[in-house]
C-alpha positions in Angstrom: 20.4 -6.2 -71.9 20.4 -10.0 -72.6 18.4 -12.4 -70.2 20.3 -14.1 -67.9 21.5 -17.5 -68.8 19.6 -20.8 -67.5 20.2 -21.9 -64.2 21.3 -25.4 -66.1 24.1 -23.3 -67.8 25.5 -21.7 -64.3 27.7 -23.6 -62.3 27.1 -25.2 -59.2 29.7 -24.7 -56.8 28.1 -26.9 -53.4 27.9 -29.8 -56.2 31.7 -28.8 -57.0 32.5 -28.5 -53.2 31.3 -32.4 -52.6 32.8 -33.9 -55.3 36.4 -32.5 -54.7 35.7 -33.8 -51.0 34.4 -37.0 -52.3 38.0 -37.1 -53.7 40.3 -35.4 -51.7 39.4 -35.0 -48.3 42.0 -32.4 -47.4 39.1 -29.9 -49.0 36.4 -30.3 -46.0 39.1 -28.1 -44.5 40.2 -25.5 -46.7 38.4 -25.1 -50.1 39.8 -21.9 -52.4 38.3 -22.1 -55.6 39.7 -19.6 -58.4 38.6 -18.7 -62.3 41.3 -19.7 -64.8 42.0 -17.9 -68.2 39.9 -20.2 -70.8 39.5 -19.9 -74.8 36.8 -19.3 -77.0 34.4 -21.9 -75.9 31.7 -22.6 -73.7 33.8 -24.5 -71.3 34.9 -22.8 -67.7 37.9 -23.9 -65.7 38.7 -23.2 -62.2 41.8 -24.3 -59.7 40.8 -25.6 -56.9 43.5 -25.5 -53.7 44.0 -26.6 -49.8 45.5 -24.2 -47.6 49.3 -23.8 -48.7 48.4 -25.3 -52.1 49.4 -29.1 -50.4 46.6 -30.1 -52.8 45.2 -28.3 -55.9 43.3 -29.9 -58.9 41.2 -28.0 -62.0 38.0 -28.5 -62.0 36.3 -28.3 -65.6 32.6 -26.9 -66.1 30.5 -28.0 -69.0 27.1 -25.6 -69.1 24.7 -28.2 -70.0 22.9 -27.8 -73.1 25.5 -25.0 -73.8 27.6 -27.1 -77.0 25.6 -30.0 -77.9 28.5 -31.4 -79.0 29.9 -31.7 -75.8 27.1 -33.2 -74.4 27.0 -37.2 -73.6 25.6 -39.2 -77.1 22.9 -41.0 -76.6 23.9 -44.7 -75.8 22.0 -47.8 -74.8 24.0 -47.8 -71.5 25.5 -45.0 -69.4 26.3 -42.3 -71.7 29.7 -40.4 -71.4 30.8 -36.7 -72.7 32.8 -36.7 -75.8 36.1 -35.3 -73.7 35.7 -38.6 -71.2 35.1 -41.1 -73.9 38.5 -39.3 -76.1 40.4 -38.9 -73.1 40.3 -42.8 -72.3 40.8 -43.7 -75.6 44.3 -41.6 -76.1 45.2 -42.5 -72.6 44.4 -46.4 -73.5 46.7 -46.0 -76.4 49.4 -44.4 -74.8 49.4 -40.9 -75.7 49.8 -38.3 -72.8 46.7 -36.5 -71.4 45.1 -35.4 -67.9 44.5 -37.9 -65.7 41.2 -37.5 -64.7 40.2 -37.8 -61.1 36.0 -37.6 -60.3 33.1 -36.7 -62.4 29.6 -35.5 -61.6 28.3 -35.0 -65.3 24.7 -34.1 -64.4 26.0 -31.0 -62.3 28.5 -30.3 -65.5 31.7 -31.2 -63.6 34.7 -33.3 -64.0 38.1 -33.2 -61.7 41.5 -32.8 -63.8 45.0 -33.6 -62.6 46.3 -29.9 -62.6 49.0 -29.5 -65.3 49.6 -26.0 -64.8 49.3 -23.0 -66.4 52.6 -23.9 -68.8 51.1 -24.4 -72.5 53.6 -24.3 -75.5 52.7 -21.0 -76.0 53.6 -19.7 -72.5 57.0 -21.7 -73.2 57.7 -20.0 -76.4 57.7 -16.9 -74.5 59.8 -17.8 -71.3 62.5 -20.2 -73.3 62.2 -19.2 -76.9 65.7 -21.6 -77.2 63.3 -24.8 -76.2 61.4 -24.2 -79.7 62.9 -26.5 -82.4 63.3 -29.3 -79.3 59.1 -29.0 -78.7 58.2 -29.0 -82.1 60.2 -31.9 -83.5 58.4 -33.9 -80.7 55.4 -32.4 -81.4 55.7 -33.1 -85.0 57.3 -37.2 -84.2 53.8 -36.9 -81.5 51.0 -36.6 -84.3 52.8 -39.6 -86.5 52.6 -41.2 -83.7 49.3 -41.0 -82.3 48.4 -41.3 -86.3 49.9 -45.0 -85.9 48.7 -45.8 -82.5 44.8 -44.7 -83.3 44.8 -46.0 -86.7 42.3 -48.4 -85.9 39.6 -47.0 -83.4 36.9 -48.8 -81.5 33.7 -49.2 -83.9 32.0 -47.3 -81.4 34.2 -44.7 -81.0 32.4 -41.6 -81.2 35.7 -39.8 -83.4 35.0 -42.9 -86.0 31.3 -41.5 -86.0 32.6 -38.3 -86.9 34.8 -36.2 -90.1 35.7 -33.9 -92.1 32.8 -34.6 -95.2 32.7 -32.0 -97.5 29.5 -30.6 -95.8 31.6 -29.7 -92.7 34.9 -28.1 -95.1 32.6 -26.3 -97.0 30.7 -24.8 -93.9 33.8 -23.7 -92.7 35.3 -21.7 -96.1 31.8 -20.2 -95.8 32.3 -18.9 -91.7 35.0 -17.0 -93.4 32.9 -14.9 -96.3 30.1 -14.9 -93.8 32.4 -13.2 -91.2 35.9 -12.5 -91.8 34.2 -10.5 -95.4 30.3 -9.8 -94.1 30.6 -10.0 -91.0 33.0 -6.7 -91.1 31.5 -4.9 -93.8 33.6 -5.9 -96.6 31.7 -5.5 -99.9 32.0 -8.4 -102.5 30.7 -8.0 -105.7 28.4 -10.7 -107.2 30.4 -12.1 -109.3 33.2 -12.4 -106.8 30.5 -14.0 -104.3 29.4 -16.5 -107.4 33.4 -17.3 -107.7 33.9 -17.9 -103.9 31.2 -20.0 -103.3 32.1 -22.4 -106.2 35.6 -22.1 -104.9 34.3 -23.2 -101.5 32.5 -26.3 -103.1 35.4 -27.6 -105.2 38.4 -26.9 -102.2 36.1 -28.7 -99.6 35.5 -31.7 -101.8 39.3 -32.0 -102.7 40.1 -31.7 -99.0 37.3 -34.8 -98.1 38.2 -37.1 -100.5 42.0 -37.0 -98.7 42.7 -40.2 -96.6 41.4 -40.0 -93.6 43.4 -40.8 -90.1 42.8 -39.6 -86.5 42.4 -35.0 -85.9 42.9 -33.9 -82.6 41.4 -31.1 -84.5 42.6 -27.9 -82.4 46.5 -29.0 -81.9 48.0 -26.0 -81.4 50.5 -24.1 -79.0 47.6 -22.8 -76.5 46.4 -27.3 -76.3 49.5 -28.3 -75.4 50.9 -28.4 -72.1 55.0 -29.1 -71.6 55.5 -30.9 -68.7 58.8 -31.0 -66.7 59.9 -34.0 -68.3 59.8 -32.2 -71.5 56.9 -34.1 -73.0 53.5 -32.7 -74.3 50.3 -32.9 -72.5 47.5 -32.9 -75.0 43.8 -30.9 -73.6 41.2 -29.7 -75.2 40.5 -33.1 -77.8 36.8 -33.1 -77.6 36.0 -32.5 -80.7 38.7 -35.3 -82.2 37.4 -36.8 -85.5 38.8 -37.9 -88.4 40.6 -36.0 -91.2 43.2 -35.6 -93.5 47.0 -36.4 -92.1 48.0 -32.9 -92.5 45.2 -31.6 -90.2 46.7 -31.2 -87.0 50.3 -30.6 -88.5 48.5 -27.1 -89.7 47.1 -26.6 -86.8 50.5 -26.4 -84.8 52.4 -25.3 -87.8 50.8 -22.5 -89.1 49.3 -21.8 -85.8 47.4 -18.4 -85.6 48.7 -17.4 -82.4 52.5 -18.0 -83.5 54.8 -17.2 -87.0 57.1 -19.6 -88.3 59.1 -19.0 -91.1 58.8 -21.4 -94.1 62.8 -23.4 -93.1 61.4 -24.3 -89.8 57.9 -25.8 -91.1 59.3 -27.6 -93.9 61.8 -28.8 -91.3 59.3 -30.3 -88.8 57.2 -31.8 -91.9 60.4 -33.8 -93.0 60.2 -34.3 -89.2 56.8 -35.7 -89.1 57.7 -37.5 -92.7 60.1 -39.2 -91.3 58.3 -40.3 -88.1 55.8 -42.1 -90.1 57.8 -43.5 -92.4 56.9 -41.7 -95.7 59.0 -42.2 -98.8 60.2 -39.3 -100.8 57.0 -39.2 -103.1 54.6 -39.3 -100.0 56.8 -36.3 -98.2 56.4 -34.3 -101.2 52.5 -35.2 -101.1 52.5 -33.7 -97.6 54.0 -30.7 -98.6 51.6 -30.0 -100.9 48.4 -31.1 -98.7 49.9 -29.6 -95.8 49.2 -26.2 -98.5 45.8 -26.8 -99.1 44.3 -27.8 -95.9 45.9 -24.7 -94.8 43.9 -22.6 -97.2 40.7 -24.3 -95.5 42.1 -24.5 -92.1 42.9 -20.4 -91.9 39.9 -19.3 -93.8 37.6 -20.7 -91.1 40.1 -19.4 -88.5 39.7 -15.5 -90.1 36.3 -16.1 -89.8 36.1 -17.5 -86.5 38.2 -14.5 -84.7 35.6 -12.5 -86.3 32.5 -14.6 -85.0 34.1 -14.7 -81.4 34.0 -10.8 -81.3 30.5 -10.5 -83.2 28.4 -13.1 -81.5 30.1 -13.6 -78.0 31.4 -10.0 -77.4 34.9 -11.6 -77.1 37.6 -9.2 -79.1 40.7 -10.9 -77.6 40.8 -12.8 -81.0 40.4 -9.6 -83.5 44.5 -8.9 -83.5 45.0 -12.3 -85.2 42.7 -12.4 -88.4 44.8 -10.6 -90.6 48.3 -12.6 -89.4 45.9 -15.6 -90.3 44.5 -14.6 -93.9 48.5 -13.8 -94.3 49.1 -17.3 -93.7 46.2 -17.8 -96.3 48.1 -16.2 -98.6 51.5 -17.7 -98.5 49.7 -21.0 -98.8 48.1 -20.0 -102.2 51.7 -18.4 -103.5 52.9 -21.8 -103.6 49.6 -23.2 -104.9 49.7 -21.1 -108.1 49.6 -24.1 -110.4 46.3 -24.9 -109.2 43.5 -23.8 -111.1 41.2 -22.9 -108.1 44.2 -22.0 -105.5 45.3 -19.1 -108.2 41.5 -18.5 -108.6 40.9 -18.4 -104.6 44.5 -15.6 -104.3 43.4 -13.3 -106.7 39.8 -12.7 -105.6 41.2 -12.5 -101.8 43.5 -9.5 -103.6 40.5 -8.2 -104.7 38.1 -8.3 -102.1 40.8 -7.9 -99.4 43.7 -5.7 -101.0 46.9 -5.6 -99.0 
């Protein structure tokens, strides 16, 4: 059996209690406090409620020490979690996110306007007709924010931060070392020689791309759909910056949904023409758009993988092959490149069918 988790990493619920009173005083009265669904990461969400639901907020839970990332950088002054510090940014520049209502970082808390439980995803399911309308906004939405972040803060922790090819190449890698390895795939070592200098040369082409702001995980399950029809963005703590294309894969070629090729290249002439592009830097996007998916999917495959592995989480196991098919269509339409036709016929080798 594993040892129990820190005390740190546990959360405090009296801590929770006084800050939503601190807040809202309707919860001295009534205080119902319930676990929500949450992803693959270390974070916890819970919905707080009044009696009758007059009030209910979501109360996020960072375990401290749990993600380094997540936790505050160190700052001459008072030091602020990556997901406050993002938050105020996009909010500052206009772009739709949680208000946030109270925070108590040292107990791991911070109070979120509740948004619901409607992601794109959910909305795909229940109104399958609203899809082209959500995407072409969510496609016109990271031009957008592209034009309204282009210049960041000098301090900004997601100007601090990118894709280098250190980072790309670490994540081609979490795929050999888990979506192949990690379930018992063999690879010869001539194949494993060819991968790894496949890895090297795909990550440095994808970090030499022009770099503009990544939401980084901008995908149907990260956006919520308000009445209104607009999107809510969540879960941007890990913004930094990347290549244009980055979040447009992300949604596009989402793991969790399938999109035929018509409606991608549709909401890429869609994001094209949001930004302005001429025809030569459409076609540019097209092709990038391509390649950063290769990258993108192969750490995704890998990731699933890890999830079930190392945090005994399976939920994600169903979606690795759909992924490294997405892998795959990429590379069929890369087959001009040297090392994309290189990178399709070792995955036919290693990982027939």
């Amino acid at each position: 059996m594993p040892d129990a988790p820190p005390a740190s990493y546990l959360p405090d619920f009296v801590a929770l209690r006084s800050l939503a009173e601190s807040v809202f005083p309707s919860f001295r009265d009534a205080f119902d406090c319930t676990p929500m669904a949450g992803g693959g990461g270390t974070r916890k969400y819970f919905r707080l409620r009044t009696a009758g639901a007059a009030q209910t907020v979501v109360a996020m839970f960072v375990p401290e020490g749990a993600k380094p990332e997540e936790i505050a950088k160190d700052t001459a002054d008072t030091a602020r979690w990556p997901f406050l510090e993002i938050r105020d940014l996009l909010a500052a520049r206009g772009i739709d996110v949680p208000q946030v209502y109270a925070e108590d970082t040292p107990h791991g808390w911070v109070l979120l306007e509740d948004l619901g439980d409607t992601t794109l995803a959910e909305v795909l399911l229940q109104k399958p007709e609203t899809r082209e309308q959500l995407y072409v906004r969510a496609a016109r939405d990271v031009a957008r924010a592209q034009s309204l972040l282009a210049k960041l803060p000098a301090d900004s922790i997601v100007a601090s931060r990118a894709f280098d090819e250190d980072l790309l190449h670490w994540e081609i890698q979490h795929f050999r070392e888990w979506a192949i390895a990690g379930r018992g795939i063999p690879m010869t070592a001539d194949d494993g020689t060819t991968f790894d200098a496949l890895a090297s040369r795909i990550a440095k082409r994808i970090a030499a791309l022009p770099r503009v702001f990544v939401h980084r995980d901008f995908q149907s399950r990260n956006l919520m759909v308000r009445p209104s029809g607009s999107l809510c963005w969540i879960d941007f703590q890990d913004a930094l910056l990347g290549p244009r294309v980055y979040d447009l894969v992300a949604l596009l070629n989402d793991s969790y949904q399938s999109f035929d090729r018509a409606f991608v290249a549709a909401r890429l002439a869609d994001y094209a023409t949001a930004a302005s592009l001429d025809a030569s830097e459409h076609a540019a996007v097209l092709r990038e758009f391509d390649s950063v998916t290769v990258q993108r999917k192969l750490k995704d495959a890998g990731r699933f993988v890890f999830f079930d592995r190392v945090k005994s989480n399976p939920a994600f196991l169903k979606f690795v092959e759909p992924t490294i098919a997405k892998v795959r269509a990429s590379l069929a339409r890369l087959r001009d490149d040297d090392d994309m036709r290189a990178l399709e016929a070792l995955l036919a080798r290693v990982l027939p069918g």
